[in-house]
VOBA-1610 file (N, C-alpha, C; in pm, whole numbers, padded with zeros to 5 digits, always signed):
BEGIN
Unk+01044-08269+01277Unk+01077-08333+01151Unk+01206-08279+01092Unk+01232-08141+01111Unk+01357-08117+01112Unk+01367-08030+00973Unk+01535-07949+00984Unk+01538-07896+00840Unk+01540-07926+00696Unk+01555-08091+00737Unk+01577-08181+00571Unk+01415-08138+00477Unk+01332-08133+00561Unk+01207-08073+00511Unk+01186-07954+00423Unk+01166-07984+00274Unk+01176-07844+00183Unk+01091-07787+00112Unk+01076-07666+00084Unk+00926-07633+00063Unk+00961-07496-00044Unk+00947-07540-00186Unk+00976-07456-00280Unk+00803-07416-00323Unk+00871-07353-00424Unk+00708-07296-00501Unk+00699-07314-00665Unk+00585-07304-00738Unk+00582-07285-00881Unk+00547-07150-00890Unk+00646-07092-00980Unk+00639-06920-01020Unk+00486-06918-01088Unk+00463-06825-01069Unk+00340-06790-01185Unk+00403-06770-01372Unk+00353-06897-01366Unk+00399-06865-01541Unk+00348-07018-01563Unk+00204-06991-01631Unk+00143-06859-01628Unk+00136-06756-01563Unk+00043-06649-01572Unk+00027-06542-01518Unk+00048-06421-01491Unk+00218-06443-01442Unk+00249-06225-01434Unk+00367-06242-01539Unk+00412-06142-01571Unk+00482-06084-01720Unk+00662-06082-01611Unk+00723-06032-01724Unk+00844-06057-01650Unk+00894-05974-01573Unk+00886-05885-01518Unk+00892-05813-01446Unk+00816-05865-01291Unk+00712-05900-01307Unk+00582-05946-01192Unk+00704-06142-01149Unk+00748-06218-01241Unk+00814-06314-01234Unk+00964-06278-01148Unk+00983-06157-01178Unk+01155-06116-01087Unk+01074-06095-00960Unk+01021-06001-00969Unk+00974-05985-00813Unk+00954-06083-00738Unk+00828-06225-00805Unk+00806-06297-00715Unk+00923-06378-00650Unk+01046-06386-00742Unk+01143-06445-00762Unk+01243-06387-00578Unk+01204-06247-00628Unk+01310-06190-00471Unk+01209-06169-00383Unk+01140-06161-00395Unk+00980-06198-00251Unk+00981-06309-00183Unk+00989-06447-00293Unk+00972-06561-00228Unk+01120-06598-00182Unk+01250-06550-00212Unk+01404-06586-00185Unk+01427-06501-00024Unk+01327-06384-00036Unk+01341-06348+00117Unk+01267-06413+00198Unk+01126-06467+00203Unk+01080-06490+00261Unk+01123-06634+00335Unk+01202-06689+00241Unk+01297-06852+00320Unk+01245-06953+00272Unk+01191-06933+00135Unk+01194-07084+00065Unk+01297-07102+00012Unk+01293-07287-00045Unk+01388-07336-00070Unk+01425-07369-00199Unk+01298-07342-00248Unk+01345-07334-00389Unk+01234-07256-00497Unk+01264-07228-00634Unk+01162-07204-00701Unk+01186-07226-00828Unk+01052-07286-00926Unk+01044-07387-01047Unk+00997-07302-01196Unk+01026-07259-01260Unk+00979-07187-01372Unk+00921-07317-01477Unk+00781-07318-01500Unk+00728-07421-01568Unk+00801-07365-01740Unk+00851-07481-01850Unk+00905-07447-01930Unk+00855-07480-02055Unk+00804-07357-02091Unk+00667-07349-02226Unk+00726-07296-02312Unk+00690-07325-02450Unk+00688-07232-02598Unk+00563-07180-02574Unk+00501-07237-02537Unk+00365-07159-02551Unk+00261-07222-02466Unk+00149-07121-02342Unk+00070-07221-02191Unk-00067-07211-02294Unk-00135-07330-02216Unk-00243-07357-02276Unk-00344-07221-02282Unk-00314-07174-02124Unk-00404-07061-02077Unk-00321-06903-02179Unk-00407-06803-02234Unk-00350-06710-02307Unk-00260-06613-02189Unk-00118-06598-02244Unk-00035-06505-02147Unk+00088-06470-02214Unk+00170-06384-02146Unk+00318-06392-02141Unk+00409-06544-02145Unk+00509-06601-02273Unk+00514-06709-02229Unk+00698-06685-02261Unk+00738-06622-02116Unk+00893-06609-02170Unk+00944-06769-02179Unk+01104-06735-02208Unk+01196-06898-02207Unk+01226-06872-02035Unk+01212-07005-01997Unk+01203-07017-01861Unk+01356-07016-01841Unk+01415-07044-01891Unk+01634-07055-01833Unk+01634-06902-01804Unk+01573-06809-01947Unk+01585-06689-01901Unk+01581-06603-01781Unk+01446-06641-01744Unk+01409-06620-01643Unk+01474-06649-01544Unk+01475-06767-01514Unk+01580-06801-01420Unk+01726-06753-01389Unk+01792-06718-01502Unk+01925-06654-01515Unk+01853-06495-01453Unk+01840-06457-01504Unk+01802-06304-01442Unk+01740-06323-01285Unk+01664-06421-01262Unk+01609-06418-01085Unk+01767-06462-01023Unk+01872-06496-01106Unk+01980-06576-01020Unk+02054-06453-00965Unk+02012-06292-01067Unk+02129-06192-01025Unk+02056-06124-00927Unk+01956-06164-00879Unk+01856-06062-00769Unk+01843-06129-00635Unk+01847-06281-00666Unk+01795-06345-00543Unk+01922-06397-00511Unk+01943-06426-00352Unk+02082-06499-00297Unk+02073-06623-00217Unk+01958-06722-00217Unk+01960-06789-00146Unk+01892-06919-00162Unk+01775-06924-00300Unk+01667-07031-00314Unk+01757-07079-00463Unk+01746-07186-00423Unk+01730-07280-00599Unk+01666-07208-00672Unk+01691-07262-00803Unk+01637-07218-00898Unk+01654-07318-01017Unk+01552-07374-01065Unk+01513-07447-01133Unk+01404-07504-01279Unk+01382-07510-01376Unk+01272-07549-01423Unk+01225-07689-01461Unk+01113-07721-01487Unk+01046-07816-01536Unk+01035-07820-01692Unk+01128-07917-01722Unk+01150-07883-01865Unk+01135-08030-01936Unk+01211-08030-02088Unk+01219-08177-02152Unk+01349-08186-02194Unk+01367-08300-02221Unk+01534-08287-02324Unk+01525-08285-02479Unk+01431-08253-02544Unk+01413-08265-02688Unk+01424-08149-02797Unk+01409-08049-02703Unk+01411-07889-02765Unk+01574-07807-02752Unk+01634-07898-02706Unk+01793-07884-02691Unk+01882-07994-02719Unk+02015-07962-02743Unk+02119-08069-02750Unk+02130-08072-02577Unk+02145-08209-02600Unk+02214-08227-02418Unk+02378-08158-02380Unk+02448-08124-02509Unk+02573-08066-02492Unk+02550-07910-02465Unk+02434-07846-02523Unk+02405-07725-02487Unk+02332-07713-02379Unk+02278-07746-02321Unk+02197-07777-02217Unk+02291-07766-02103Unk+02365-07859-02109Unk+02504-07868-01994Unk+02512-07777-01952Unk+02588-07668-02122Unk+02686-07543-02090Unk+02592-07413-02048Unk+02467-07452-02105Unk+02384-07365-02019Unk+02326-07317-01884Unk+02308-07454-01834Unk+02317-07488-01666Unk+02447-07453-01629Unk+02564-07463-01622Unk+02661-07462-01555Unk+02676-07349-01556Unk+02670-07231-01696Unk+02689-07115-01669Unk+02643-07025-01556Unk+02457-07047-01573Unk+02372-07009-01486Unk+02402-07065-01351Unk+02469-07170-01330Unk+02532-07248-01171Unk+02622-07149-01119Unk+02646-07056-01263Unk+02778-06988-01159Unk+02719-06840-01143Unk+02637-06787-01218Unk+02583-06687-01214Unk+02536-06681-01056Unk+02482-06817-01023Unk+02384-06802-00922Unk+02464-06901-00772Unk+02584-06889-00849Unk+02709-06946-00693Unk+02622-07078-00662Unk+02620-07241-00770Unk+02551-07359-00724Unk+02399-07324-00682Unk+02302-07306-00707Unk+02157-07298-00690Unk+02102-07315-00786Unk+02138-07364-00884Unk+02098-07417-01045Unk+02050-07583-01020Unk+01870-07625-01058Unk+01879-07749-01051Unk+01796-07786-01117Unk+01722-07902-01193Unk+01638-07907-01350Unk+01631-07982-01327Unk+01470-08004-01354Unk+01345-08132-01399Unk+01358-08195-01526Unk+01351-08229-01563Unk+01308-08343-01697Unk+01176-08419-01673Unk+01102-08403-01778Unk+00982-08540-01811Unk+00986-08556-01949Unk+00916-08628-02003Unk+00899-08680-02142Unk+00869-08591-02265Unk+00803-08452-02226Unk+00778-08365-02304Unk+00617-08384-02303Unk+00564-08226-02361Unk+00437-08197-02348Unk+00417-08135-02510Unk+00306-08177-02539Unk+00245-08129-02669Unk+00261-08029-02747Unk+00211-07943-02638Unk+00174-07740-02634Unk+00396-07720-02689Unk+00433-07799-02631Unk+00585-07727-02679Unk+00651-07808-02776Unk+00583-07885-02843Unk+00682-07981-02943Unk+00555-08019-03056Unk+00488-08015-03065Unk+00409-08104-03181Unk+00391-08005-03316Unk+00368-07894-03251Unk+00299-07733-03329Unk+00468-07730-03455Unk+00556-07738-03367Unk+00666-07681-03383Unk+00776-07786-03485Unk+00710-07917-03485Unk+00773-08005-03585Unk+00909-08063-03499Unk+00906-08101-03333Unk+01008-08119-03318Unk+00959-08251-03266Unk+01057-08331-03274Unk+01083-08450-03256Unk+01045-08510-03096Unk+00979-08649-03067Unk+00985-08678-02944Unk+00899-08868-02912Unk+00978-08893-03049Unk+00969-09061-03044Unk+01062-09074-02936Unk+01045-09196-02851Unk+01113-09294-02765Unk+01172-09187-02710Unk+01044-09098-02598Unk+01089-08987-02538Unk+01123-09043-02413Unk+01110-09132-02379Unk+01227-09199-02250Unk+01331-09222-02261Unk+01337-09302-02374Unk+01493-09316-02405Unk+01565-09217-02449Unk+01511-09100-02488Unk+01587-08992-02527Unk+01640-08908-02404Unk+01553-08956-02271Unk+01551-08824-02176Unk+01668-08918-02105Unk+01710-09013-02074Unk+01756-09109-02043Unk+01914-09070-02082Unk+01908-09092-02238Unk+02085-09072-02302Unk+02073-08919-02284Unk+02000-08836-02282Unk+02022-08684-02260Unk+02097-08637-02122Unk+02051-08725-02016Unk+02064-08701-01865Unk+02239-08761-01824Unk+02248-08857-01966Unk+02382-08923-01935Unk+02514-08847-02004Unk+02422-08772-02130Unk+02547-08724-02214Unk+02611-08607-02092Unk+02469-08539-02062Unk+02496-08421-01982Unk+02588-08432-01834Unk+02551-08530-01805Unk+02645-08571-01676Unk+02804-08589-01694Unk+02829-08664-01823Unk+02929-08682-01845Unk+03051-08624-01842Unk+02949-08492-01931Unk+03014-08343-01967Unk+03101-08265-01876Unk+03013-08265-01765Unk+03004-08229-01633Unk+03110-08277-01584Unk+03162-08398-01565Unk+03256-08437-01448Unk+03350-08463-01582Unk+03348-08502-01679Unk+03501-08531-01760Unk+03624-08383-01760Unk+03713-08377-01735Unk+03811-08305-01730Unk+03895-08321-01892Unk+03837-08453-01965Unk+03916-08511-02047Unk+03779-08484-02180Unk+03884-08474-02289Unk+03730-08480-02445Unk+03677-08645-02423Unk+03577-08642-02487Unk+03489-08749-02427Unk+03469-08822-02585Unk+03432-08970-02624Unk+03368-09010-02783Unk+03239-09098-02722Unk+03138-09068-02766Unk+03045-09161-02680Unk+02937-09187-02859Unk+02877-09276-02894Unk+02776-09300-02986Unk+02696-09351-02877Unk+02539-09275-02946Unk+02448-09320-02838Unk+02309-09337-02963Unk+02209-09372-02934Unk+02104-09395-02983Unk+02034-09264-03073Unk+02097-09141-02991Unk+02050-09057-03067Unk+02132-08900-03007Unk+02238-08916-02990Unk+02327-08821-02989Unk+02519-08889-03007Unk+02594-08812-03015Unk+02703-08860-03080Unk+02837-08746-03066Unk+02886-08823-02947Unk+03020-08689-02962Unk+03177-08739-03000Unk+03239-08666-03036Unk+03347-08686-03069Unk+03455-08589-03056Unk+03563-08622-02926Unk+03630-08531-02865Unk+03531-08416-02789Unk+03441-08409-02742Unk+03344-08355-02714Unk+03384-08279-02575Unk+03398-08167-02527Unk+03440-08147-02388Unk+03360-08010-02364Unk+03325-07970-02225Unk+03304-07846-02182Unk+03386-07744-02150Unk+03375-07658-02153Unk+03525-07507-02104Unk+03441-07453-01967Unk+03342-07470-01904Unk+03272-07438-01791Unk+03207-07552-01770Unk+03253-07548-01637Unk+03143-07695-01500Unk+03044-07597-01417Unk+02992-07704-01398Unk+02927-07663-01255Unk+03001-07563-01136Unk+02879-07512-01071Unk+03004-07443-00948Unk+03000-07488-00882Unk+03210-07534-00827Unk+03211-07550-00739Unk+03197-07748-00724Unk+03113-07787-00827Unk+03050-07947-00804Unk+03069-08038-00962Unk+03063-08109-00973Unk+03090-08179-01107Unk+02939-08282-01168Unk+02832-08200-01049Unk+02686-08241-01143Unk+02604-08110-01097Unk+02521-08113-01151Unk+02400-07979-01155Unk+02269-08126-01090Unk+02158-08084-00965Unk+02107-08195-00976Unk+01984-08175-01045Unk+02007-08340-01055Unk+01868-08352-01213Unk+01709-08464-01156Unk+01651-08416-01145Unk+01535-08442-01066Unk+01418-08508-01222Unk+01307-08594-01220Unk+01272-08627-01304Unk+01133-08642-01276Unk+01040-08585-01383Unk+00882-08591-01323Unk+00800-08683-01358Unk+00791-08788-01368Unk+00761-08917-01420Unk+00636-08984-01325Unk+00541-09059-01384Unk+00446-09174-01330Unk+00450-09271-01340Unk+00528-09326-01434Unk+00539-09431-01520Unk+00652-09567-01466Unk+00593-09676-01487Unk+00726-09760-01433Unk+00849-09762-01475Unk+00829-09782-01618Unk+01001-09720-01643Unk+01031-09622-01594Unk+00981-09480-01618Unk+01033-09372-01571Unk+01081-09366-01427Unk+01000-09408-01332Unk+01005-09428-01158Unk+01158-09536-01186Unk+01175-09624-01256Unk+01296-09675-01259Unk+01417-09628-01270Unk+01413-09585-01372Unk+01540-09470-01432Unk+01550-09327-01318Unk+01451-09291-01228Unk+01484-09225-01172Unk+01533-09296-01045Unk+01524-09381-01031Unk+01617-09423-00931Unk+01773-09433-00998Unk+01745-09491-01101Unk+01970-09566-01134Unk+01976-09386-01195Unk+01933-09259-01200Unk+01999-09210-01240Unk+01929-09062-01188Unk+01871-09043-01141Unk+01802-08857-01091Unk+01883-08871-00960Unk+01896-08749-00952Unk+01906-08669-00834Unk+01769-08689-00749Unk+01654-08689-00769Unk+01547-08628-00715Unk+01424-08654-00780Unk+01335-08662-00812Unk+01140-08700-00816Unk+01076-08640-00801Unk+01025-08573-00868Unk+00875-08439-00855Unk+00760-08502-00974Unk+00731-08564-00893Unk+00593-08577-00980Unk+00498-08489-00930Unk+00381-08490-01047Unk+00258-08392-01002Unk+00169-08453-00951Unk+00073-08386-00851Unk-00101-08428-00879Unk-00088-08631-00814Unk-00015-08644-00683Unk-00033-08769-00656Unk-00098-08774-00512Unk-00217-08903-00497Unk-00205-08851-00322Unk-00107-08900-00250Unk-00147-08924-00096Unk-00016-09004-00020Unk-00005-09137-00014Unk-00100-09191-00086Unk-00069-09304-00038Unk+00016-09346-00219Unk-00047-09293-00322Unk+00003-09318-00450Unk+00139-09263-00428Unk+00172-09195-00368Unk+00307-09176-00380Unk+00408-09242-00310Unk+00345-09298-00218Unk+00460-09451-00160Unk+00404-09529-00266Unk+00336-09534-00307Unk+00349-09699-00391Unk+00448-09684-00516Unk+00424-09553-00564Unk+00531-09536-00697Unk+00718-09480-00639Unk+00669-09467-00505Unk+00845-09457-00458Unk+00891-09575-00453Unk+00784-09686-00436Unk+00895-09832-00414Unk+00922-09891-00564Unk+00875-09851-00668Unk+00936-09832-00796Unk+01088-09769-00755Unk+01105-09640-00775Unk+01164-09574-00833Unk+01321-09627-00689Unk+01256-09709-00559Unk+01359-09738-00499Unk+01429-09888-00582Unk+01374-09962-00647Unk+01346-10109-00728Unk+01467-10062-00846Unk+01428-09909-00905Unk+01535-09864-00971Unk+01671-09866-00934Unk+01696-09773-00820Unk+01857-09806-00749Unk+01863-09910-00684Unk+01800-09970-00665Unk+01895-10133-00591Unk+01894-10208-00735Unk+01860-10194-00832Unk+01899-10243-00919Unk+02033-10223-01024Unk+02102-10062-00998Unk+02173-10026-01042Unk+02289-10044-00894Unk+02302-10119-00773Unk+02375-10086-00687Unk+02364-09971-00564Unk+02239-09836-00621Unk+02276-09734-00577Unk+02161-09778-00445Unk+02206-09629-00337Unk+02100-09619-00221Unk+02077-09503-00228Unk+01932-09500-00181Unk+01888-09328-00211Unk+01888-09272-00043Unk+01944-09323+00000Unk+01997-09204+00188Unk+02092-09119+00113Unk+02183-09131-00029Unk+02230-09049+00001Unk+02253-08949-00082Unk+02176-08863-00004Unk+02110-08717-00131Unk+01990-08745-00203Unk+01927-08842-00234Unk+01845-08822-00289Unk+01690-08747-00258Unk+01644-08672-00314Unk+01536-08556-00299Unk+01404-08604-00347Unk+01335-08704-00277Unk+01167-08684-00283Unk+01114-08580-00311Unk+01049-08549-00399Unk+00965-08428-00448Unk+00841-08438-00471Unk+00788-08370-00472Unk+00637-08346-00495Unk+00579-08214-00536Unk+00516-08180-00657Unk+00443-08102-00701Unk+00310-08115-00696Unk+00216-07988-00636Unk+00132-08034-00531Unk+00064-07863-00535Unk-00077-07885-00536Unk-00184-07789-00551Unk-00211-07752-00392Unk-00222-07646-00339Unk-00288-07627-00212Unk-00347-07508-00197Unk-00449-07477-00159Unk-00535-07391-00100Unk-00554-07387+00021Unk-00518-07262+00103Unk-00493-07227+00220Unk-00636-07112+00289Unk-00699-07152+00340Unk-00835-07034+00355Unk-00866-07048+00545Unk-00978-07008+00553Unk-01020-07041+00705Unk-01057-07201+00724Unk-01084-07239+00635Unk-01144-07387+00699Unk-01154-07469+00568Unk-01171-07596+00531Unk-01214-07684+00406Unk-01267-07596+00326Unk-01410-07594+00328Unk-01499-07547+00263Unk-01435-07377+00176Unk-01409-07272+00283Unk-01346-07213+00187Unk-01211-07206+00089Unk-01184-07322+00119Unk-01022-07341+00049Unk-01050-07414-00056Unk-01142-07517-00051Unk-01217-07601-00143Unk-01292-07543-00235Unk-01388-07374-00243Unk-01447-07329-00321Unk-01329-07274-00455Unk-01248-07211-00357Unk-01176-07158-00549Unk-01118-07236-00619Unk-01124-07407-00522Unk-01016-07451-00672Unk-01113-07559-00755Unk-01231-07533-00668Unk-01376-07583-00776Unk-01314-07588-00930Unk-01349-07487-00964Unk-01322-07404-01117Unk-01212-07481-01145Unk-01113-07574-01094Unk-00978-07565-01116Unk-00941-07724-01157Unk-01092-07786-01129Unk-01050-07934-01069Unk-01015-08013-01220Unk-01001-07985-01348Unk-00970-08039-01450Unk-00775-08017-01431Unk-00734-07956-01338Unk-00599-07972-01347Unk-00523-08013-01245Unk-00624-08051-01121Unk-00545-08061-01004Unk-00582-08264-01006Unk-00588-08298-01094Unk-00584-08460-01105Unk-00613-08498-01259Unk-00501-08603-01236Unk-00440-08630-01342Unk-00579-08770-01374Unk-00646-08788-01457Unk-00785-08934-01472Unk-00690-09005-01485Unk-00577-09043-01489Unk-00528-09211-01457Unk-00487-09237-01318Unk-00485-09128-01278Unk-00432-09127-01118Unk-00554-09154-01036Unk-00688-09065-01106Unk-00788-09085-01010Unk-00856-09279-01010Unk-00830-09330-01111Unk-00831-09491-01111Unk-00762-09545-00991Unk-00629-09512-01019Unk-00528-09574-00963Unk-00512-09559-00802Unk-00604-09432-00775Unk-00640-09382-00617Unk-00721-09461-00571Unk-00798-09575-00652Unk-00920-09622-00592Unk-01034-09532-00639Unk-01054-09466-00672Unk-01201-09379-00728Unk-01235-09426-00868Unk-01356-09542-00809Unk-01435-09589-00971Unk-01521-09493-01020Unk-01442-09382-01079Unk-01535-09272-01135Unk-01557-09334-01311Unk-01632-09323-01386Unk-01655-09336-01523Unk-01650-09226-01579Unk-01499-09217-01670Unk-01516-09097-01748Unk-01550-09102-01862Unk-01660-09019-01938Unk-01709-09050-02074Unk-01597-09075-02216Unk-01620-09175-02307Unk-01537-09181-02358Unk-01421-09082-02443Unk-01536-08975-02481Unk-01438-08805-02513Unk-01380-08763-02484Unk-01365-08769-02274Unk-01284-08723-02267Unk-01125-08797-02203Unk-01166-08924-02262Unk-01084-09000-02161Unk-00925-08996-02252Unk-00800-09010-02186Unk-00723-08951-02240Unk-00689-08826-02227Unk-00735-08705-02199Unk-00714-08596-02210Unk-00636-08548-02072Unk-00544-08506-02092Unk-00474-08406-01955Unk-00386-08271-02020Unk-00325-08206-01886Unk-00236-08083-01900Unk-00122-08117-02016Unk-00068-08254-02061Unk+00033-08266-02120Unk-00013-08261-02247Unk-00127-08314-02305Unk-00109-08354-02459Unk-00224-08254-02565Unk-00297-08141-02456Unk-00386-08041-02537Unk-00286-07918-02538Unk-00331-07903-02674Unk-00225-07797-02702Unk-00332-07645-02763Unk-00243-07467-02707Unk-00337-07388-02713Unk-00434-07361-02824Unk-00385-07445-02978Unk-00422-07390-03077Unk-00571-07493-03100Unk-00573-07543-03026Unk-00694-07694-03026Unk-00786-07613-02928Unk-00891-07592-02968Unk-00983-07442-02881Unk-01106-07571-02816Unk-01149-07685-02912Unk-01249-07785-02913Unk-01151-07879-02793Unk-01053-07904-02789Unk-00950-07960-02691Unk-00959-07965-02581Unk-00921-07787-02552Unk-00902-07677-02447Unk-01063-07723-02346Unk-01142-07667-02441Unk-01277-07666-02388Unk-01313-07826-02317Unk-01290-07923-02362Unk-01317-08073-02315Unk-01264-08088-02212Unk-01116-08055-02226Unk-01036-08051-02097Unk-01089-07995-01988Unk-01137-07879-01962Unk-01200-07788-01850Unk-01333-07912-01806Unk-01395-07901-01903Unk-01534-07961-01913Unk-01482-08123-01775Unk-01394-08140-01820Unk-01352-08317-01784Unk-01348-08249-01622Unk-01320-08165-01575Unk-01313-08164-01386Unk-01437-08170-01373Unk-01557-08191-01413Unk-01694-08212-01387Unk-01707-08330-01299Unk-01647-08376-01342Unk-01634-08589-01347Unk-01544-08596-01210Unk-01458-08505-01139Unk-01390-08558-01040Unk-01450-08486-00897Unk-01455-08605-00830Unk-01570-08584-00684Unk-01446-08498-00602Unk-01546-08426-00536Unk-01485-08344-00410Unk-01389-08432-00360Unk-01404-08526-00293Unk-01325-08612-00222Unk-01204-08659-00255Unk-01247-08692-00409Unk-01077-08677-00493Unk-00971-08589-00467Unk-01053-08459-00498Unk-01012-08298-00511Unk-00926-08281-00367Unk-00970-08324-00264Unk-00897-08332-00160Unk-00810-08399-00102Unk-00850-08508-00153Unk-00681-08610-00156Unk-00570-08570-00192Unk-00615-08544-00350Unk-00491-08508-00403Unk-00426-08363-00441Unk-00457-08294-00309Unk-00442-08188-00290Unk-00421-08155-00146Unk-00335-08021-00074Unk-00357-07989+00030Unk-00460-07892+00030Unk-00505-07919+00123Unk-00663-07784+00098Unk-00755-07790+00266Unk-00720-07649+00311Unk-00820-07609+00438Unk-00757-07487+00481Unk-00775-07502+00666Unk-00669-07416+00722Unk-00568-07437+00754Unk-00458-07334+00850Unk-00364-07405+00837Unk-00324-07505+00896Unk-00417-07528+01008Unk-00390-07722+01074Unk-00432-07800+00954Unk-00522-07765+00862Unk-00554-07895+00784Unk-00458-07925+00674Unk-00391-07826+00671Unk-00240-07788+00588Unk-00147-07890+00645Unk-00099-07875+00735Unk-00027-07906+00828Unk-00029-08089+00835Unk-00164-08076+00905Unk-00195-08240+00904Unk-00173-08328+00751Unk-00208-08243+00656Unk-00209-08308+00546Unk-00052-08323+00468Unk+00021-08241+00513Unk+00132-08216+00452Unk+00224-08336+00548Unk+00173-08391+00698Unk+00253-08482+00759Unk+00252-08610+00733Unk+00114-08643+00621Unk+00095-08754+00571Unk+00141-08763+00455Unk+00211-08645+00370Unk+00298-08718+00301Unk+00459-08729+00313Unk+00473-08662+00419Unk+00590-08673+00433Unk+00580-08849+00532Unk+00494-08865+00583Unk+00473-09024+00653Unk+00534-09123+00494Unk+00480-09060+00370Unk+00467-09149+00277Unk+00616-09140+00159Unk+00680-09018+00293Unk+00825-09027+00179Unk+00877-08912+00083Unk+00769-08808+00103Unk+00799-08664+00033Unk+00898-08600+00154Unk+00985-08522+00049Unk+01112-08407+00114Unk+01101-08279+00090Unk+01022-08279-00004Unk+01054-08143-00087Unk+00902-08130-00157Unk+00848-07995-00122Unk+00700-08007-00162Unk+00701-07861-00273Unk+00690-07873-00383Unk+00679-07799-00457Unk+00500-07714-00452Unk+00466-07623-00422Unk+00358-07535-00435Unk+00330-07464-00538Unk+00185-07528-00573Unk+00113-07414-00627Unk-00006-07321-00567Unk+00023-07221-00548Unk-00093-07171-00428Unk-00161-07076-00446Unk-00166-07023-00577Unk-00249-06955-00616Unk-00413-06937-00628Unk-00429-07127-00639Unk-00580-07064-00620Unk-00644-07072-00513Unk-00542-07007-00445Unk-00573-07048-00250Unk-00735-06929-00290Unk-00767-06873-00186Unk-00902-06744-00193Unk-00835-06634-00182Unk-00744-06618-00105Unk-00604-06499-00104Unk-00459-06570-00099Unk-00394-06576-00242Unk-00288-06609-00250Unk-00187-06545-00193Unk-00178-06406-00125Unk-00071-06344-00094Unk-00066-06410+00028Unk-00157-06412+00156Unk-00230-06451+00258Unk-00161-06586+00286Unk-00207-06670+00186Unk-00164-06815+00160Unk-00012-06830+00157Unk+00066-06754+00084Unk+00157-06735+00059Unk+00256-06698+00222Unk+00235-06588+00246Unk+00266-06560+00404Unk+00240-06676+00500Unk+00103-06755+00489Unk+00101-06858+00628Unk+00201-06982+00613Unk+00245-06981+00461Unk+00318-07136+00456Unk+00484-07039+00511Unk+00502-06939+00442Unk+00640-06824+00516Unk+00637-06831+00674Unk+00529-06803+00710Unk+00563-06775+00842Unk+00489-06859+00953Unk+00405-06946+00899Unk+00377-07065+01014Unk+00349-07200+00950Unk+00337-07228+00843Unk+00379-07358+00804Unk+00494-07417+00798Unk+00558-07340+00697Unk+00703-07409+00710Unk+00803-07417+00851Unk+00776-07284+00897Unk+00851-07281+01069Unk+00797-07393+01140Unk+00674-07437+01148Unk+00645-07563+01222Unk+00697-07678+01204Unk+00736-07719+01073Unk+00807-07818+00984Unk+00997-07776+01043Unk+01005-07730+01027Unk+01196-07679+01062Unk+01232-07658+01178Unk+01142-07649+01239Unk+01126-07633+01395Unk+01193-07476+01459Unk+01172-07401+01338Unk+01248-07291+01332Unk+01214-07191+01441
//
């Protein structure tokens, strides 16, 4: 299948403090992944350490020499003009390995806080354009937009080396799958199986042939994606039991074909819109993986040994994934897990 095949990770964050986040940062940059994602919180549902994820990232850029570095973020908690000059800086810190998600925004980081996030498509949309602009103009720029506004507007630092930073977008949605075609770099959605994820790529291809564009060139299929790595199903399948309120999204499990009935309480509810200070929330949410069958749990997930890894990971790349973002923690031994995708998953994939 070859080296175009890429296989980044999600940092723990949650989880280890910042110090435990650098390390994993130069652990996983030696070991030969391709990239790694700092999820980007004011504050995680689960109680922890909740640094600013750029931070983070800027500091893993002076330790590590070789993986992307990236987060999963929104455009609403920043100007898109600061945003720019912030990426580009960190682009150079880290010699081009600087590259950023966008989605619509999540609860837990905007509602508590009084910040704004009406017509959060269209905002992420003129955000992705101001910022691009920035980027390649050599010249001051005047642009009025729906909800930003420059005048003579220019940057004193680009990108390194390149005149875009790439911008990848985590979306389910038809508009969104649209706009990431006429305008991302790249596609990381979460929590989809294989076959849902060809059906929402021929969206997001509907997007660039509509704007002219073709996605052969450069464009980055992504996928963010739960896996548990053990001796066989069954034990890879027990730890993420406990887990199954986050490893599927209830509109996805419809949309998979699974006529599950979820009670009306909890319907609505996911990772994006409960926020930590809602304790009655929190609790429903957990409660709601009750409702999703094993069989789900395994779809939309990689989960066994490592042939069942393997096999499962070739069916989505059958379906159009490039780039598989990991979470692998609640493998039964994450370090373990961690090492087999280092040293015999991914080598099987690269042909290394």
């Amino acid at each position: 299948m070859g080296k175009d095949i890429k296989f980044g990770l999600s940092a723990p964050m949650p989880g280890a403090d910042l110090n435990g986040l650098l390390d994993f940062s130069v652990k996983v940059d030696k070991l030969g992944f391709d990239s790694v994602w700092y999820p980007d919180h004011v504050v995680f549902v689960s109680p922890t350490e909740a640094h600013e994820a750029w931070t983070v990232a800027t500091a893993a850029a002076m330790k590590t020499k070789n993986i992307s570095l990236g987060t999963v973020s929104d455009p609403h908690r920043m100007h898109p003009a600061v945003f720019a000059q912030r990426l580009a800086t960190i682009d150079h810190l880290s010699a081009g390995r600087v590259c950023l998600t966008l989605g619509v925004g999540e609860a837990m980081n905007l509602d508590s806080y009084g910040i704004k996030w009406d017509r959060p498509l269209s905002r992420l949309r003129e955000a992705m354009k101001v910022m691009q602009m920035l980027w390649k103009s050599n010249a001051p720029l005047n642009y009025q937009g729906d909800f930003y506004t420059l005048s003579q507007a220019f940057l004193q630092v680009k990108p390194y080396k390149r005149d875009r930073i790439p911008m990848y977008i985590a979306t389910h949605t038809p508009k969104g799958l649209r706009l990431t075609g006429e305008l991302g770099d790249g596609w990381l959605p979460i929590d989809l199986t294989p076959n849902l994820y060809a059906e929402y790529f021929k969206t997001v291809e509907e997007g660039a042939r509509g704007v002219g564009r073709s996605l052969d060139d450069g464009f980055d299929p992504a996928l963010w994606v739960f896996t548990s790595v053990g001796k066989n199903v069954e034990e890879a399948y027990k730890t993420l039991e406990p887990f199954k309120y986050v490893l599927i999204m209830q509109e996805q499990l419809k949309k998979a074909g699974y006529d599950i009935e979820i009670p009306e309480e909890y319907k609505g509810l996911n990772y994006f819109n409960v926020i930590p200070q809602d304790a009655t929330g929190r609790q429903k949410f957990r409660e709601m993986g009750k409702f999703f069958p094993r069989e789900a749990v395994l779809d939309f997930t990689i989960t066994g040994s490592k042939r069942d890894c393997i096999k499962k990971i070739e069916k989505f790349i059958d379906k159009g994934v490039r780039h598989f973002v990991l979470f692998y923690r609640f493998s039964p031994d994450p370090d373990k897990a961690l090492r087999t995708y280092a040293k015999q998953i991914i080598p099987y994939f690269k042909g290394i």
